[in-house]
N, C-alpha and C positions, 0 to 999 in steps of 0.2 A: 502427157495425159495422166500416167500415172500420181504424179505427183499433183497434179489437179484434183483428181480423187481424195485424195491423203489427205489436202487441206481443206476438201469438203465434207469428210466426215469428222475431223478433228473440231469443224466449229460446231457439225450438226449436235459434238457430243458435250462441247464447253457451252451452246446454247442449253440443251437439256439440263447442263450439272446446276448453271444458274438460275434455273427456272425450279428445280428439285430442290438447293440447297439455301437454308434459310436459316433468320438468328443466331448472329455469329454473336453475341451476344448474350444466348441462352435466354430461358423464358420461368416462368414461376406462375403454374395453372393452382389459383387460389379460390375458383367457385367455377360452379357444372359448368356455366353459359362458356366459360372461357375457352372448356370441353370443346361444347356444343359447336362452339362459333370456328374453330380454328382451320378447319376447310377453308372455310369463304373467308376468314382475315387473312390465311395465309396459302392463296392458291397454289397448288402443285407444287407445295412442302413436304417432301418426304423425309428429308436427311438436314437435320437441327444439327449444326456447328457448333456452339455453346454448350452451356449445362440446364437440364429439366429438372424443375421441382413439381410434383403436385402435392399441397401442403393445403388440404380448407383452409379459410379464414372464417368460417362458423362451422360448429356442428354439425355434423352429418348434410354437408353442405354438397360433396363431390359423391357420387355412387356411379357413375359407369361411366366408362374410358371409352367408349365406340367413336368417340369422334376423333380418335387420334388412333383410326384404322390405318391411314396408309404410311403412317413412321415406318420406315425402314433401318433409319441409323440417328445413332446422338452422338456427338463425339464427344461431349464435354460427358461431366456424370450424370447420374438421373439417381433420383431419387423420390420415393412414394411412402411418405410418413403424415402421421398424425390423422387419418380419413377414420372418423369413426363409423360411419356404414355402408363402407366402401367391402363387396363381399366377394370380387371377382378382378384379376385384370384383364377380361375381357375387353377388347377393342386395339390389344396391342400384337395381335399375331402375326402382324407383319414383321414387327421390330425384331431385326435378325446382330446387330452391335452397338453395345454400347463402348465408347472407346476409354471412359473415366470406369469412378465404381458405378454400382449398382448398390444402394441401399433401400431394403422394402423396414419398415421401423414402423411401430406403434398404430397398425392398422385395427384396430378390434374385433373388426366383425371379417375380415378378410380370414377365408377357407381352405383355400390354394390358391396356387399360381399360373390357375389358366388363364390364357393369353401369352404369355411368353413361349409356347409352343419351339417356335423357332428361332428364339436366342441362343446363336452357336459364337457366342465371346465375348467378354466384358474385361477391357482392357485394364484395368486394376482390381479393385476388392469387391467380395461381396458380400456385406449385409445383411442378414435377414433377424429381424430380432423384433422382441415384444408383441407378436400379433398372437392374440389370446386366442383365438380359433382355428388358427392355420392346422391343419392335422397332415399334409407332407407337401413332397417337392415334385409328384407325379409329373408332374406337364411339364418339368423342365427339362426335359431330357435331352433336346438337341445341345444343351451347353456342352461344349468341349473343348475350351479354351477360357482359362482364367489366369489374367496378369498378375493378380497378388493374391491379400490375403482370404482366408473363408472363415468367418463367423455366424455359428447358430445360437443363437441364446435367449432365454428367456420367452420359449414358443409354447407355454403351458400345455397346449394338448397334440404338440404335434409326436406323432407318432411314430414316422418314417424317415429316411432321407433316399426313398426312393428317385430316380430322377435324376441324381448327379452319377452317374453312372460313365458318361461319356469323359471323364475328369481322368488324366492320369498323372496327374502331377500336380502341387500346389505351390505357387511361389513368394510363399511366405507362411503366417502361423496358420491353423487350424484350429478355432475352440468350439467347442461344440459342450455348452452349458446353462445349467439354468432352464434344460428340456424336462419337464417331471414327467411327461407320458413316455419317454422316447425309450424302449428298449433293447435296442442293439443298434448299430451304425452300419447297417445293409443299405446298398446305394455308393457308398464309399468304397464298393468293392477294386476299381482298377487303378486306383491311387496307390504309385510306386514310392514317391517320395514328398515329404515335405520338407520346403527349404526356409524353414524358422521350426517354431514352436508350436508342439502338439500339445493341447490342453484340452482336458476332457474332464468337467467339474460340475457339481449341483447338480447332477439328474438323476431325481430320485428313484425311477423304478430302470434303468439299466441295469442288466444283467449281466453280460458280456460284452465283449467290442467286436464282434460279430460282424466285419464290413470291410474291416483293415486286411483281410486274409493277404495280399499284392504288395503290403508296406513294407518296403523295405530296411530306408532308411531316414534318420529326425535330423536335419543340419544342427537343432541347439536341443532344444530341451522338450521331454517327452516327462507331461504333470499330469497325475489323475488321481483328482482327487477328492472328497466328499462326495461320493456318489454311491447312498444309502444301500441300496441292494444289487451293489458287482458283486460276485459272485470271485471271478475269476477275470486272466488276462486274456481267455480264448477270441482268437481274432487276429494278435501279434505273433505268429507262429512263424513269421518270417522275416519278421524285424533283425535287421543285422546289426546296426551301428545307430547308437546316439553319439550326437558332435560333440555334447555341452553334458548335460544332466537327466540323471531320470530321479522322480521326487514321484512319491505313492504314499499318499497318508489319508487319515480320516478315511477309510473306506471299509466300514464297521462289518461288515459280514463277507468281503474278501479273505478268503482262506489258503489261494495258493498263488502265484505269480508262474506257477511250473511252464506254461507255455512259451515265456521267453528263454527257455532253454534250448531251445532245437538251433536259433542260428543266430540269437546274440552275441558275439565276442568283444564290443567296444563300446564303453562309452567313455568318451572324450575329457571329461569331468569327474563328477562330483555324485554320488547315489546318497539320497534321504529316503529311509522308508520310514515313516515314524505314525504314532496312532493308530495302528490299524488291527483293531481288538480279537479280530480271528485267524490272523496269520500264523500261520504253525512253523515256517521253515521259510528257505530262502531257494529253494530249488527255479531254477529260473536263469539263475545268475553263474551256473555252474561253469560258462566256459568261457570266462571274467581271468584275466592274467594281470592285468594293473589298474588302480584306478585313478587316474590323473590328479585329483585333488582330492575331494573330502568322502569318508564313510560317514554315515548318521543311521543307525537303528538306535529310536528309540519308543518308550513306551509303545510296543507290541505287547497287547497282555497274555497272548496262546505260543507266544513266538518259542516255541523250543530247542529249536537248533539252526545254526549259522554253517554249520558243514557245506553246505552249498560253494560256499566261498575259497574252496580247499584249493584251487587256481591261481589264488593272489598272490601274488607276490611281492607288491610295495604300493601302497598308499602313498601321494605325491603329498599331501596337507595335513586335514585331523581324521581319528578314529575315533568317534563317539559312540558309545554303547552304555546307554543311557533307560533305566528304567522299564528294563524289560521283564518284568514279575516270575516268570516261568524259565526264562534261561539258563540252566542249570553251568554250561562251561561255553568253553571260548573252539571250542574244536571245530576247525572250519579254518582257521586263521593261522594255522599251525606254516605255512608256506613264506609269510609275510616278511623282511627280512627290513624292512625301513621304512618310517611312518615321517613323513615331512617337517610335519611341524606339531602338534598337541596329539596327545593320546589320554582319552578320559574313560572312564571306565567306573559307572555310578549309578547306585540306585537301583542295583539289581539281585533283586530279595533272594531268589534260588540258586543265585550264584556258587559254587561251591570251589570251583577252580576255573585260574586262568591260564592251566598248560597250554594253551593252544596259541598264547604268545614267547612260548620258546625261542622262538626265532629271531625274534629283533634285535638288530645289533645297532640302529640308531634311530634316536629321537630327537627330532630337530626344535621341539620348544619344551612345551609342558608335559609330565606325565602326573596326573591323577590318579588314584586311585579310591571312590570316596563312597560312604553308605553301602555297602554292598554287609550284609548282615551276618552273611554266613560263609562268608569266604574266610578261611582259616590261614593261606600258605599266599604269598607273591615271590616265590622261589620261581620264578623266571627270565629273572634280568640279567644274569650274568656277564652277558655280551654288551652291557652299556656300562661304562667307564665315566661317560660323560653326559651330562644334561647343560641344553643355553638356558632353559629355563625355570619354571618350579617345579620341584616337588612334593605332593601335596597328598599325604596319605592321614586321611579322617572320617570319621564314622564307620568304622569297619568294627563292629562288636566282638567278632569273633578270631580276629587277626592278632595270633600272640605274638610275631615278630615281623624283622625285617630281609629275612634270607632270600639270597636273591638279587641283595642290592650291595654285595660283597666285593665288587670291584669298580665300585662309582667314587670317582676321583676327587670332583666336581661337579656344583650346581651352581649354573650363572644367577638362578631368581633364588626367590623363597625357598628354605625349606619348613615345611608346615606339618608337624604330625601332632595331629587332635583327637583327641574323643576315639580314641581305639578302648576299649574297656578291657579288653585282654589281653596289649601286647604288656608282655613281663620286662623284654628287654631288645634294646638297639643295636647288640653288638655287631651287626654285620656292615654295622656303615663305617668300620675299623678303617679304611684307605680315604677316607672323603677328608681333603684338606681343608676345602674353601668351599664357601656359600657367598652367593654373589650380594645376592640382597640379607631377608631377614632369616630369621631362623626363633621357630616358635615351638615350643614343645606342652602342649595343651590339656589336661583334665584325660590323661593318660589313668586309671586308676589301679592299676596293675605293677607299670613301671617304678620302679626302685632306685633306680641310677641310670645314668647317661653314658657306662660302658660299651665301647666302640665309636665315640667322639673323641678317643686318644689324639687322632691324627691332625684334627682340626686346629688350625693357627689364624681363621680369619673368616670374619662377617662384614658382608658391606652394607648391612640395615642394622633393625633392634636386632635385640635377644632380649626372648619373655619365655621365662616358665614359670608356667602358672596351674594351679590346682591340681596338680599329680597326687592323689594322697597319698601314695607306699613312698613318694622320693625320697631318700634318704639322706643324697650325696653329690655333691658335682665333682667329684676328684677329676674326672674321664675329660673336664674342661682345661685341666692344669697347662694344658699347650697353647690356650688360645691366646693370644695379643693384640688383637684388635678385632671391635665392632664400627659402627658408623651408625650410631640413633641411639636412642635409650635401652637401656638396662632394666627391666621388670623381672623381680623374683617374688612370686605372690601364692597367697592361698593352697601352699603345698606344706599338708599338717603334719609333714614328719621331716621336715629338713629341720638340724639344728645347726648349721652353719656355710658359708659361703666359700670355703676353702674350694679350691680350684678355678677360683677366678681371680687370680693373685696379679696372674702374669699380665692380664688387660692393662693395656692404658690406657690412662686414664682420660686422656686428652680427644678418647674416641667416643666418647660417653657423650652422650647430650642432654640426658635425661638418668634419674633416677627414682626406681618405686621398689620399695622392700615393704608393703603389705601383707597383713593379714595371714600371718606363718605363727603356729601358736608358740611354736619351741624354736624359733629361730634366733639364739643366740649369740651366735660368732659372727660378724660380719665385720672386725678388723683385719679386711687382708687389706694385703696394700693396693691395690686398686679401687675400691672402697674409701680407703684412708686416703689416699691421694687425690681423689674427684673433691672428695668433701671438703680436703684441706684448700682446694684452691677454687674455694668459692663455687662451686656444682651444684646446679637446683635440683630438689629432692623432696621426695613424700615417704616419708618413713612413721609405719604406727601398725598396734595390734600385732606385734610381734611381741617375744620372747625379752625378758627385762639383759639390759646390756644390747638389745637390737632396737629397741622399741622408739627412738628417738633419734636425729641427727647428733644431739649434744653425748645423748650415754654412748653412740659412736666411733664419736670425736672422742672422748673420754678414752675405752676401750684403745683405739688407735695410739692416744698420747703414754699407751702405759704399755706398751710391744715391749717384748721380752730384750730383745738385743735391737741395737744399730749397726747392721755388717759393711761392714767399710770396702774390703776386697776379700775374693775369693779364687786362690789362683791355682794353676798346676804345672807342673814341669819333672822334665827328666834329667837325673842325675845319674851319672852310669850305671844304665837301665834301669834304674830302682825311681818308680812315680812318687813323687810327693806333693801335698797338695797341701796348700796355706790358707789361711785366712784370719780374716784379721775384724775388731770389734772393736767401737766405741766405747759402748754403754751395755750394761746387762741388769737386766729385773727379774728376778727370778726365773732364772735361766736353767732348769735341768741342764741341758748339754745338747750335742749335735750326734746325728747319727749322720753316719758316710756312706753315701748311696751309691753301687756302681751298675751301668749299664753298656753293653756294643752297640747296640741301635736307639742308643736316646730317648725310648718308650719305654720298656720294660727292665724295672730296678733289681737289687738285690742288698743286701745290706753287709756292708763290709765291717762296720766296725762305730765304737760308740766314744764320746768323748766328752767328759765332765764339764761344763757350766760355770760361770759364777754366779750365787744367787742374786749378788746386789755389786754392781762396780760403775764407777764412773770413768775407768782408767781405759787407754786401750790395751787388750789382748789379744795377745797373738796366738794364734795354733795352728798346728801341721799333723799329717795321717802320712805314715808310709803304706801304699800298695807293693805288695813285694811280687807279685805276681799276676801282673797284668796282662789281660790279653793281648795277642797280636793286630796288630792294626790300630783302630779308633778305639779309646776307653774313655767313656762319659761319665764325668760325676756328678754331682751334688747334694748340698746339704739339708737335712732336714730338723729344725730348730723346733726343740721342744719345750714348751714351761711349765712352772708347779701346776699348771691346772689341768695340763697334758693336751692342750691349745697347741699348735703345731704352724708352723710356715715354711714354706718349701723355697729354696734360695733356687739362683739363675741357674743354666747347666755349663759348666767348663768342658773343655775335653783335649785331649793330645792323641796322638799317634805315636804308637810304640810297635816298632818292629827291627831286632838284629843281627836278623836275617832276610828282612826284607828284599835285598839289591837280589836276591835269587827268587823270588814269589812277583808272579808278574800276571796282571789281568789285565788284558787288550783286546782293542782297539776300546778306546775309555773317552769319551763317550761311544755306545755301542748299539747297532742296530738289528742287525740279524743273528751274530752269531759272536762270540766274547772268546778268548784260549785264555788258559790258565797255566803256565809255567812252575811246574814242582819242584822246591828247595830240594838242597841235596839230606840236609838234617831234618826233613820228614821220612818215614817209613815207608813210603808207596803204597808196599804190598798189603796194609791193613789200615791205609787213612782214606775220609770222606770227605769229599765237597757238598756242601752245603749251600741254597743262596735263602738268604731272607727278602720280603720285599719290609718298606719303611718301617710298619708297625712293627716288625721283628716276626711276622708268619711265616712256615719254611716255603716252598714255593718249588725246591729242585734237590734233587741227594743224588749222589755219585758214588759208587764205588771207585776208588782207584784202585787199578791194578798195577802187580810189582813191576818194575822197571819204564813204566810210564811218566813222563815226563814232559810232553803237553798234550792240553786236554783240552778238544773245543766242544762247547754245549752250544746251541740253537736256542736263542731266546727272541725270534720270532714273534711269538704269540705272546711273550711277556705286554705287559702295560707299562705304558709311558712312567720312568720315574728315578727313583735311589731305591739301589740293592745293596746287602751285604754279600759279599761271598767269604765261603768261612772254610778254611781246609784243619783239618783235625786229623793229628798224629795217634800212631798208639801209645807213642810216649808222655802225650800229655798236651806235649806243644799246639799249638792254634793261632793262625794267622786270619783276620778279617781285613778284607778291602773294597772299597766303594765304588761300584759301579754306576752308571747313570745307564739307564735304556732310553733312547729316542721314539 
């Protein structure tokens, strides 16, 4: 019996569902009658299986919904667009779900949203947008339950978002823009989380975000932005976590962001705050420890201090700080210990120092430093050895040097120093071997010489200097051996010759431009001579006579003082002697004998007379009678009647005969080096010394008497070739080359 029951209400209730449920199909009410009629066309239809439109096909064709009183459900979406004197949805207070979205669009003359009284769920997004009259969302209120996303935008006068009250979560973005009446987002008050993107843009008279007080947390990105009179972020005061980004720009009379300070500690991403002409500070962001990818403050014109940020500690991508008029330094950032990938740093007028980048010990692409006016010092870098990518220091007026950038090894891209007006000179870039790409040195008008590009032996782009006026010299180039593009030496009105570009080959040149140098007269070195002898395309003019042409060049070139055949060295019991040997001589003064222990820095040993005119070869030898121990580096420097000068290859030997007692281990070495003391040094009153490459000291030792091995910690040393040098009181000196890993 019981089961007789069971199948007698199961059909009473599948006959009801079929007599209830209709238009699987969905339907499109395009004029009133359609309204009007749909009782009697479609009896005992409460629950439409498809999707609704009510869309006029004329003009103020549709004005009141009464006849689709007894809707209860739509399953597909509904939507109510384009009715221009449609001023109520009156007639739908039954309708308790819709299972698609809900779009209300382009109503005109529509006021509110009565009639939906009782919509408690719409199973995807909601829509409300362009209805020029609607002033809020009062009568929505049973809604409490929405499948995706929520958009308000473009409601000219709507005022409120009272109504959504019953919402405590959004599952997907929120924008809420393009409201000009709307002044704070009260209604939105029990909304914990949204699982996309918070955008809050174009409305002009908000003030605050006065609704969020519940928000927790943004799954991506939290954007607000042009929106004329925010004031402040009050409303977010318990925002915890952005997923992705938080981006705050264009928002011209915002002055503080301080309310995301209470329980912000995450965003997942990326922070842009840029444009926003009344921002003073960063206070907000205070309890900020990493930021996944990019920093961007830029163009804040009040912005005075980034101290806020004193939490950070590594930036995963770029640092941009860009055009902020009023920010006088970087303090704030002083924690940061590694920047991912770019670090730019430009265009900001009150800048006066960048102590607050103390810290960084790596830069994973570019570091810029460009226009900042009145920034004097970048005595900060000491802790980067290495750059992958450019270096790019230009337009900085007030910047006289480069300290700071004292132990940069390498640069895989460009190096680019332009338009400094007041740096005098470069020597701190003494250790930088190589530049990956080009290397440009630009309308510098202070700079004199290129001192502290000793170390330099290679470029994988051009090399241009151009318009330096004080330049005097490139001696500081004398190491280098190869470029990869053209060669430009232009518009720099005090060079009178090319010396120190001897050593280039030639074969690396692809180009050549020696313009517009008034006094540039020497340009026969052999790198020069050699490009041009073998056929090397060139623009040469407005130079200096004897520069001024390819042919008076060429010329120049064909009338070199000597042809040096070999230049040799070797030991004869213990006494160094050094030969060499000559073709041809054209007024030859003579050779002077250069000696050096670390192959930078010379001294001059001793002079040697010339033939003025010979076609014959000649031979000549220099005895050093007292060389140092270890490495001793010579070479020659060939002088003629005009006092025109060329600098020969560098030779070198190893001299030590006492060596088999002087021992420095473990060679190559990583944390820590011993140094084993001869017995014919004095202990008790000699010192260790180390040089790194350029010949700078780096470490001093006393030794004490009766010590006899000594380990030093070279740890923190940088990757490269050392000397070490032990110095007797009697005079004696052993150097020997270490390598650190």
């Amino acid at each position: 019996m019981k089961s007789l029951f069971t199948l007698l209400a199961l059909l009473i209730w599948q006959i009801s569902f079929t007599q209830s449920t209709c238009l699987a199909g969905g339907i499109d009410f395009e004029t009133q009658d359609q309204i009007d009629d749909f009782k009697n066309d479609y009896s005992n239809c409460t629950h439409i299986l498809g999707d609704v439109r009510i869309v006029e096909n004329v003009s103020g064709e549709i004005t009141d919904l009464s006849g689709l009183d007894e809707l209860t459900d739509i399953d597909g979406f509904f939507g109510i667009n384009q009715n221009d004197q449609l001023t109520s949805l009156s007639g739908l207070e039954n309708l308790i779900n819709v299972g698609g979205y809900l779009r209300i669009f382009d109503n005109d003359k529509l006021e509110d949203l009565g009639g939906l009284d009782n919509l408690n769920s719409i199973g995807e997004y909601l829509i409300i947008v362009g209805n020029e009259e609607l002033v809020d969302f009062s009568d929505f209120d049973a809604l409490d339950t929405l499948g995706g996303f929520l958009s308000i935008s473009n409601n000219p006068n709507l005022e409120r978002l009272d109504g959504l009250e019953e919402l405590d979560s959004i599952n997907g973005d929120l924008k809420i823009y393009g409201n000009d009446a709307i002044v704070n987002l009260i209604g939105l008050d029990n909304i914990d989380k949204v699982k996309g993107n918070l955008k809050i843009y174009d409305n002009d008279a908000l003030e605050n975000l006065s609704g969020l007080d519940n928000l927790s947390s943004i799954q991506t990105n939290l954007e607000v932005y042009e929106n004329n009179s925010l004031d402040d972020f009050n409303g977010l005061s318990n925002l915890e976590s952005i997923g992705s980004a938080l981006i705050i720009y264009d928002n011209p009379v915002m002055n503080t962001i301080n309310a995301l300070s209470n329980n912000l500690n995450d965003i997942g991403q990326r922070i842009e705050i840029y444009d926003n002409d009344a921002l003073q500070n960063l206070s907000g962001l205070d309890n900020l420890t990493s930021i996944g990818s990019s920093l961007k403050i830029e163009n804040n014109d009040a912005l005075t201090s980034i101290s806020d940020l004193n939490n950070v500690t590594s930036i995963g991508f770029n640092l941009d700080i860009i055009d902020n008029d009023n920010l006088p330094n970087l303090s704030g950032l002083d924690n940061v210990s590694s920047i991912g990938h770019n670090l730019r740093i430009n265009a900001n007028t009150s800048l006066t120092s960048i102590a607050g980048l103390s810290g960084i010990n790596t830069i994973g692409a570019i570091l810029e430093i460009s226009s900042n006016s009145v920034l004097t010092s970048i005595n900060v870098f000491s802790n980067i050895t290495t750059l992958n990518n450019d270096l790019l220091i230009t337009f900085n007026d007030a910047l006289t040097d480069l300290s700071g950038l004292d132990n940069l090894t390498s640069i895989g891209g460009n190096l680019n120093i332009e338009q400094n007006n007041s740096m005098a000179n470069i020597s701190d870039l003494g250790d930088l071997s190589s530049i990956g790409l080009s290397l440009s040195i630009i309308d510098n008008d202070q700079l004199s010489d290129l001192s502290g590009l000793e170390s330099l032996t290679s470029i994988g782009g051009f090399l241009k200097i151009s318009t330096n006026d004080d330049l005097d010299e490139l001696d500081a180039l004398s190491h280098l051996t190869s470029i990869n593009g053209y060669l430009e030496i232009s518009n720099n009105d005090n060079l009178g010759s090319l010396l120190g570009l001897d050593n280039i080959d030639y074969t690396t040149i692809s180009n050549l431009f020696l313009e517009n140098s008034a006094i540039l007269a020497t340009c026969e070195v052999p790198s020069i001579c050699d490009y041009l002898d073998n056929g090397g395309t060139s623009t040469i003019s407005n130079n200096a006579t004897g520069c001024n042409s390819e042919t008076e060049i060429n010329t120049a070139c064909s009338m070199l003082s000597i042809e040096l055949l070999s230049f040799e060295v070797r030991n004869t019991n213990n006494i160094i002697e050094l030969n060499w040997k000559t073709a041809t001589e054209i007024n030859n003064q003579g050779f002077e004998i250069q000696h050096s222990i670390d192959g930078i820095h010379w001294t001059l040993l001793g002079f040697i007379k010339g033939n003025p005119k010979s076609q014959e070869i000649n031979n000549y030898y220099y005895i050093h009678k007292n060389p140092d121990r270890g490495v001793n580096y010579y070479r020659l420097k060939q002088i003629d009647s005009n006092n025109h000068f060329t600098i020969s290859e560098i030779v070198s030997i190893f001299f030590d005969d006492f060596s088999k007692e002087f021992f420095v281990y473990p060679n190559p070495a990583k944390d820590v080096i011993y140094i084993d003391i001869p017995k014919e040094i004095d202990s008790g009153s000699s010192e260790i010394e180390i040089l790194n490459a350029i010949g700078k000291s780096v470490y001093k030792y006393q030794v004490n008497t009766g010590q006899k091995t000594i380990d030093i910690d070279i740890s923190k040393f940088s990757k490269g070739f050392y000397y070490v040098r032990l110095k007797g009181d009697n005079g004696k000196t052993i150097a020997k080359t270490v390598v650190k890993e």
